[in-house]
C-alpha positions as CSV (number, residue, x, y, z in Angstrom):
1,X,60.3,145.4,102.9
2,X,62.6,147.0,104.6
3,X,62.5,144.0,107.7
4,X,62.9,141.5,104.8
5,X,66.0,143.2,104.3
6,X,67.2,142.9,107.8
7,X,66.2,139.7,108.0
8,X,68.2,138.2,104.8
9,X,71.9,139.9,105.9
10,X,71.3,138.7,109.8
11,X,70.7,135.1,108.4
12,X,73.4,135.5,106.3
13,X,75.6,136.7,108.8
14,X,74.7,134.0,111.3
15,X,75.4,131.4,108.5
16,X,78.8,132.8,107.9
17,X,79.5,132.7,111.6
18,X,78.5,129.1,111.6
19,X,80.7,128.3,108.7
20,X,83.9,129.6,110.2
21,X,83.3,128.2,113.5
22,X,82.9,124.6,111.9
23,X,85.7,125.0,109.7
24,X,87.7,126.1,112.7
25,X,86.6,123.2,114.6
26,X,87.6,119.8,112.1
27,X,90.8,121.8,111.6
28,X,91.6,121.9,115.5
29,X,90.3,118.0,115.1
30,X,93.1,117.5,112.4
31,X,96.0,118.8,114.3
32,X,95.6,116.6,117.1
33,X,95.5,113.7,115.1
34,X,99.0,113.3,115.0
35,X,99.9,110.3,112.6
36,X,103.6,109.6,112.5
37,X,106.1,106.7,111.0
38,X,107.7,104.8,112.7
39,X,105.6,105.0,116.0
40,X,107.6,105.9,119.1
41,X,110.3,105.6,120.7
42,X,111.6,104.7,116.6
43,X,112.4,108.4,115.2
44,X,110.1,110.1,113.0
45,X,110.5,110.0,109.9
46,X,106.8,110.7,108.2
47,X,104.4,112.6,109.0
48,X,100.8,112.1,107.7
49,X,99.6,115.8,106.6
50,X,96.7,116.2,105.2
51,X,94.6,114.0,102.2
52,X,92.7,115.7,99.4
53,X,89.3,113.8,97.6
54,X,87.6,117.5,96.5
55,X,87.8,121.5,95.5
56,X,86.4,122.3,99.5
57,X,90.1,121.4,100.6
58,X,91.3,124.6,97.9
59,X,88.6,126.6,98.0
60,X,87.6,126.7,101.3
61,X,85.4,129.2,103.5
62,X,84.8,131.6,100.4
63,X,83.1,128.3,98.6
64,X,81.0,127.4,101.3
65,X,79.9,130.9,101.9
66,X,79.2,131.2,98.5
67,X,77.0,128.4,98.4
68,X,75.3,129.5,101.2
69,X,74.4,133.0,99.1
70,X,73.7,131.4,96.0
71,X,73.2,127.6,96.2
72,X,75.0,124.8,96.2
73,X,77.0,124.4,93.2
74,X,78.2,120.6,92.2
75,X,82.6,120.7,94.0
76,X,84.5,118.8,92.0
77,X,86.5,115.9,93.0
78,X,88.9,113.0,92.7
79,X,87.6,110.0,91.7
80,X,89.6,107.1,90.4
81,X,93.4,108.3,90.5
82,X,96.1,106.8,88.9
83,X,99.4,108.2,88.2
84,X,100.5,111.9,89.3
85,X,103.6,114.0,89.0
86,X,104.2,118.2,90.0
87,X,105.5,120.7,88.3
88,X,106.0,124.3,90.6
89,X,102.6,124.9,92.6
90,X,100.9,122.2,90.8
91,X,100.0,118.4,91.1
92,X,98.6,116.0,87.9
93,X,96.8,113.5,88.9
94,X,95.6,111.0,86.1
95,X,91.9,110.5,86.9
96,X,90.0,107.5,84.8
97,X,87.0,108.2,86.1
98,X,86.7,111.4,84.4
99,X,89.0,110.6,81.3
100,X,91.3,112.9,82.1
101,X,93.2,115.0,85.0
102,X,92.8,116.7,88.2
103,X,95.1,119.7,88.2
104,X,95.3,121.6,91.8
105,X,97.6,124.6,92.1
106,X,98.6,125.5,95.2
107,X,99.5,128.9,94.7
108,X,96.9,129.7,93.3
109,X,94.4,127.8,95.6
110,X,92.6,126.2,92.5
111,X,91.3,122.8,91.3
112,X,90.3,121.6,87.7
113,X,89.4,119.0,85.8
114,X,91.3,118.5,82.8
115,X,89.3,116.7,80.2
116,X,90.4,117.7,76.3
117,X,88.7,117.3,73.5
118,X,89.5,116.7,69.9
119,X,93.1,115.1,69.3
120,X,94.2,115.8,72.4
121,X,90.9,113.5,74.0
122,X,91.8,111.1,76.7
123,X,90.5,107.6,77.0
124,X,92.6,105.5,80.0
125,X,95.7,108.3,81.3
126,X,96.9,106.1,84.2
127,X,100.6,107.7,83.9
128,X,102.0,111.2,83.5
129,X,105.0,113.4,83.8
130,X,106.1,116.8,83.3
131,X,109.3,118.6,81.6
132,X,111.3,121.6,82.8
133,X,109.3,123.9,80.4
134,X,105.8,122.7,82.0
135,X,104.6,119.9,79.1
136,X,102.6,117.3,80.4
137,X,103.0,113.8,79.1
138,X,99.9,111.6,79.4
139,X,100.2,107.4,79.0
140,X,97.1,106.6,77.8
141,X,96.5,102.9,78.0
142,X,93.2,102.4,75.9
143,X,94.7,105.3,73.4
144,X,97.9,103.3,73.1
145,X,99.9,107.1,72.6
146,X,101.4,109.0,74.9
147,X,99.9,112.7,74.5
148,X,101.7,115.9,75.1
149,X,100.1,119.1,76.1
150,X,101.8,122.5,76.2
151,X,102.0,124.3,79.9
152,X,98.6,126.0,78.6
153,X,97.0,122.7,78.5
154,X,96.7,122.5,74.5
155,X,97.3,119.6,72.3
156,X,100.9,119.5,70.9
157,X,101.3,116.1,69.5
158,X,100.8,112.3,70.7
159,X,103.5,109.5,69.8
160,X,103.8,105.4,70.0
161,X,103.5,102.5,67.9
162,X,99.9,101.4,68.8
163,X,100.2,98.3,67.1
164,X,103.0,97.2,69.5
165,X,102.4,99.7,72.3
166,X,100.7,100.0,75.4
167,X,102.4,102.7,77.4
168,X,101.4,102.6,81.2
169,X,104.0,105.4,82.8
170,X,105.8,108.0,81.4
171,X,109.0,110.0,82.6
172,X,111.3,112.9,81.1
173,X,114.5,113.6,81.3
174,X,116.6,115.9,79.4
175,X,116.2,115.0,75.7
176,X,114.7,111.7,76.2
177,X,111.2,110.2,77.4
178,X,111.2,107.2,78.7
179,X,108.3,105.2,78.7
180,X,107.1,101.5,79.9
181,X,105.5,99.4,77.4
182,X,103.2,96.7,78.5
183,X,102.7,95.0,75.3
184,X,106.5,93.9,74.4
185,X,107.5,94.5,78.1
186,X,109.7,96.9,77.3
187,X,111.3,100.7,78.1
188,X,110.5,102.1,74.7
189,X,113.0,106.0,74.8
190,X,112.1,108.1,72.6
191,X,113.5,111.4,71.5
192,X,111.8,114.8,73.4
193,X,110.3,117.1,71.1
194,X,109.7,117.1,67.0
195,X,108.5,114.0,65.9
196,X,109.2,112.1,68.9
197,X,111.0,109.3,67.2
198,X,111.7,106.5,69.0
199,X,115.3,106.0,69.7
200,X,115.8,102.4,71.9
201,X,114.1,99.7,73.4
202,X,115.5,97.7,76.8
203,X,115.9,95.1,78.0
204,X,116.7,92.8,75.5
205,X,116.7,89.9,77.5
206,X,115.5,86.1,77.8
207,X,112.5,85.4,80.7
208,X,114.3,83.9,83.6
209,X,117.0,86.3,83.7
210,X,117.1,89.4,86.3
211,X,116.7,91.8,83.6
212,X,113.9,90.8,81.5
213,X,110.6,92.6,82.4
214,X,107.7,90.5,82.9
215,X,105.2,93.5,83.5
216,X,106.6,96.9,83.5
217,X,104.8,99.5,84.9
218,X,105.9,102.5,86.4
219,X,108.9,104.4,85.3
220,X,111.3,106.9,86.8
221,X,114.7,108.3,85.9
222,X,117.4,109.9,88.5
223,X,121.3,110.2,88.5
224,X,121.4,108.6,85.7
225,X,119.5,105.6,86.8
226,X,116.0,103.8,85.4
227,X,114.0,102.5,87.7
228,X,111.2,100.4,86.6
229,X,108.5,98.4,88.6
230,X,108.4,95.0,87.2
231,X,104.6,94.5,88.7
232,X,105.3,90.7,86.7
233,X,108.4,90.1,88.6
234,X,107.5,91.7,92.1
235,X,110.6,93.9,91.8
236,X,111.8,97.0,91.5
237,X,114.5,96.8,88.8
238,X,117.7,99.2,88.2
239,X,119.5,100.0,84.8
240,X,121.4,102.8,83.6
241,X,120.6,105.5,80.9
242,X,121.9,103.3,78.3
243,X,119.6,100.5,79.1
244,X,122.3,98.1,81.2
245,X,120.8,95.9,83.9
246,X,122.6,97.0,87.5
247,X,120.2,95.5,90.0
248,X,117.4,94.6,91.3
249,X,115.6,95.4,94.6
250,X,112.6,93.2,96.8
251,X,111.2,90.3,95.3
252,X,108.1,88.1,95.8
253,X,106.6,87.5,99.2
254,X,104.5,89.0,102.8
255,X,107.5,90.2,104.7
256,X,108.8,93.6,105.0
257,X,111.2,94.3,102.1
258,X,109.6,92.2,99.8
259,X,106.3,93.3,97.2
260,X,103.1,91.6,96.4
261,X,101.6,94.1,93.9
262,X,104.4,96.7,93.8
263,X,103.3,99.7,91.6
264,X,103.9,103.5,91.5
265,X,108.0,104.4,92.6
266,X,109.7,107.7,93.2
267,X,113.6,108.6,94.4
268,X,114.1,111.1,96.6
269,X,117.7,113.6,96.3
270,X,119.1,111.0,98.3
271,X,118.3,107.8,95.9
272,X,116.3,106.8,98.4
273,X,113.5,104.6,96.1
274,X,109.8,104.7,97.8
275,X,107.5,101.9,96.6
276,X,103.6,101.8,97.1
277,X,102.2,98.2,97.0
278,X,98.8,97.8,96.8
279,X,98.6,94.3,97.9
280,X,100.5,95.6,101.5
281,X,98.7,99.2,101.0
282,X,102.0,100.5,102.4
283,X,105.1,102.4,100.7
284,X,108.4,101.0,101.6
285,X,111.8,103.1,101.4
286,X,114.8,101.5,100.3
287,X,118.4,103.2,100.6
288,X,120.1,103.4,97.5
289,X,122.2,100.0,98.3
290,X,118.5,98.6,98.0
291,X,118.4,97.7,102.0
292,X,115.2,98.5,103.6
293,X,114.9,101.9,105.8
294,X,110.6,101.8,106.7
295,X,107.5,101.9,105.5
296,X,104.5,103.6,106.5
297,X,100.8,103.4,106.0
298,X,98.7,100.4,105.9
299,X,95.0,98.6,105.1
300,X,92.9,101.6,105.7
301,X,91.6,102.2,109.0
302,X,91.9,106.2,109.2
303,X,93.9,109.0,107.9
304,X,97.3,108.0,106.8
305,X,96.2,104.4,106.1
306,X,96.2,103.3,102.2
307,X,93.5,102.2,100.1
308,X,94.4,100.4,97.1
309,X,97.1,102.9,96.5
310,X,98.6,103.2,93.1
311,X,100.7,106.4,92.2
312,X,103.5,108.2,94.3
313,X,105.8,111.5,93.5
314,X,108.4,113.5,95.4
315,X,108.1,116.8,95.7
316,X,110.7,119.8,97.3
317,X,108.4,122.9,96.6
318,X,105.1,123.9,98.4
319,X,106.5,123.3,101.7
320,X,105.1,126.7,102.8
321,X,101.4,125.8,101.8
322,X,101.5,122.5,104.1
323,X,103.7,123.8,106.9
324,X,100.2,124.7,108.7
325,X,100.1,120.6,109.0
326,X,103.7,120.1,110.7
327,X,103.5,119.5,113.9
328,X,105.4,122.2,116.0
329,X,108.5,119.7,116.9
330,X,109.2,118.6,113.1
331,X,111.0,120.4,110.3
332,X,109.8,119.9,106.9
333,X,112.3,118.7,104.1
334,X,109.7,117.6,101.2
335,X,106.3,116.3,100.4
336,X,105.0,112.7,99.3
337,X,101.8,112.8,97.2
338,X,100.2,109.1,97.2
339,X,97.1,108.2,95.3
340,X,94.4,105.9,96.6
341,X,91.8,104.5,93.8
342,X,89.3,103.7,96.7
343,X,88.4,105.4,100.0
344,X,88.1,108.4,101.4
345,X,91.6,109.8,100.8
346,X,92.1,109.9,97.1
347,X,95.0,112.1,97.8
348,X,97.0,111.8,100.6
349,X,99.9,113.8,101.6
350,X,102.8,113.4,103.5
351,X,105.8,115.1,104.7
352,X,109.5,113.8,105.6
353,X,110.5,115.1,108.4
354,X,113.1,115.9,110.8
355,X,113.2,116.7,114.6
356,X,113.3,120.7,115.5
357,X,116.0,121.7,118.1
358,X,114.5,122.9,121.3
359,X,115.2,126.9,120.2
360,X,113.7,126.3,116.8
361,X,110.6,124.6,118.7
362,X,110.6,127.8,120.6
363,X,110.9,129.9,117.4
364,X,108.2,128.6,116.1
365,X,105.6,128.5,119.2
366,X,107.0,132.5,119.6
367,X,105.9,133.2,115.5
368,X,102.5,130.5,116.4
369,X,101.8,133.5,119.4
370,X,102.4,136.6,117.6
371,X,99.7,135.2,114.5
372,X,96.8,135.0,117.5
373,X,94.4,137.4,117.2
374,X,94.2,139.6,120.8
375,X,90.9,140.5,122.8
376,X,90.3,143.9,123.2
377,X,90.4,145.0,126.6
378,X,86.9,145.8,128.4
379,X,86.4,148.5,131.3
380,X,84.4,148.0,133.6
């Protein structure tokens, strides 16, 4: 009995020591694999981080030693993602596998599937947003509603006119949500909070001019600006909050600066407007003049690479939690969440960056020293 015992903790402890030592090992493998954008001598700009498909990439060494105690219990993953925005230490990621919504918190190193029931159910999200106060907003396409969920996760109410209403993106700002409509090819605004009337539509516009919108489908609002991807129209187009056409940017065709299936967009504190395309697999930027800066990733051939991607968000917070992924001669200024509908990286994540001065390099190496753990001396 009592060698039974023995036996079971030293196996235990052997399969712990193996766990660490592997997990050790693919994340020494990661670090080398510096992926940058543009390539050198160009300056960086991106950096590739990291990429996230299941709960391992949260939970970590207590989950695998877990499962090595009690058996293997079904991780949870990302399977078809759509749109995603972030709110604090989260990220909401629109999943259609599932019907429903991959929520990871960072802080709080956890990942959940989001799937309500009741009136709150979910049949097609492929767009979502958050508010100041932590209320998700879900575009369900089959549903033909937009559904809003308190920061708890419960139902609050849904809104749309599903006889004329096919929301695919939705983004808030302020008092107002504005959403794309498929169906009239439209940005339907309605009025945040109560009984979410609707306020506007835009463009009113003939086909053939700039500002009608053939196929709107993504939607994001900054300074004062809309910017919708017009998937029909293979451009990116600009108006302002009271639904005035100012511009356009890209347009139809295989050469840098120009889109073949443009969809998810974000705009950095700058105005600098990112664009994934899933026909390049890339994301272009674009400075706020609408002339071309970069782009970075590509058909998938390793990490960084795309893979049918679709969504895109911004995000200034959580730089701590990645800074482990920096390389030492970068500084960190924000993340990039992208979503890839096919592949291995469902969630990939990048970081702008800029180049470290020589003493902040140094700084950082001196910090990366002290955190070593030191061998004890031996006497011989």
């Amino acid at each position: 009995m009592v060698k039974n015992i023995v036996l079971f903790f030293f196996v235990i402890l052997i399969g712990f020591l193996t766990i660490i030592s592997c997990n050790k090992n693919v994340k020494n493998l990661a670090i080398q694999d510096l992926v940058i954008y543009p390539s050198p001598p160009d300056t960086t700009r991106i950096q590739y981080l990291t990429s996230i498909t299941t709960s391992d990439f949260i939970t970590g060494n207590k989950a695998n030693f877990f499962k090595f105690i009690v058996g293997s219990k079904e991780k949870l993953q990302i399977t078809k993602p759509h749109g995603l925005s972030t709110y604090k230490s989260k990220v909401f990621i629109c999943d259609t596998g599932i019907k429903g919504l991959v929520i990871i918190d960072f802080e709080k190193s956890s990942f959940i599937t989001f799937i309500p029931q009741g009136k709150g159910e979910l049949k097609m999200p492929i767009g979502c947003t958050t508010d100041n106060n932590g209320y998700l907003y879900v575009a369900d396409r089959e549903r033909q509603q937009v559904v809003v969920f308190d920061e708890k996760g419960l139902y609050v109410n849904a809104f749309g006119e599903q006889e004329n209403f096919v929301p695919t993106d939705v983004f808030v700002s302020d008092d107002k949500i504005w959403v794309t409509n498929s169906k009239n090819n439209k940005i339907s605004v309605y009025k945040k909070g109560g009984s979410y009337d609707l306020l506007f539509d835009f463009p009113e516009a003939e086909a053939g001019t700039d500002e009608h919108l053939y196929t709107p489908i993504s939607v994001v609002f900054n300074n004062d600006k809309v910017y919708v991807t017009d998937f029909g129209d293979f451009k990116i187009k600009i108006f302002d909050k009271e639904g005035k056409f100012i511009s356009t940017v890209g347009s139809y065709g295989k050469v840098q600066g120009q889109f073949v299936r443009p969809k998810g967009i974000a705009v950095d504190k700058n105005e600098n407007l990112y664009v994934v395309d899933a026909g390049f697999e890339n994301a272009q930027i674009f400075n706020k003049e609408g002339n071309l800066l970069m782009h970075f990733g590509g058909s998938y051939k390793g990490h960084g690479d795309m893979y049918l991607p679709f969504g895109i968000c911004i995000q200034y917070d959580n730089l701590d939690y990645f800074q482990k992924f920096v390389d030492i001669s970068y500084n960190l200024k924000y993340l990039i969440f992208i979503t890839n509908q096919y592949g291995p990286d469902k969630l990939s994540v990048y970081g702008f960056v800029e180049n470290a001065t020589p003493e902040q390099i140094e700084e950082k190496q001196n910090s990366k020293n002290k955190r070593k753990p030191k061998g004890k001396k031996v006497s011989l």
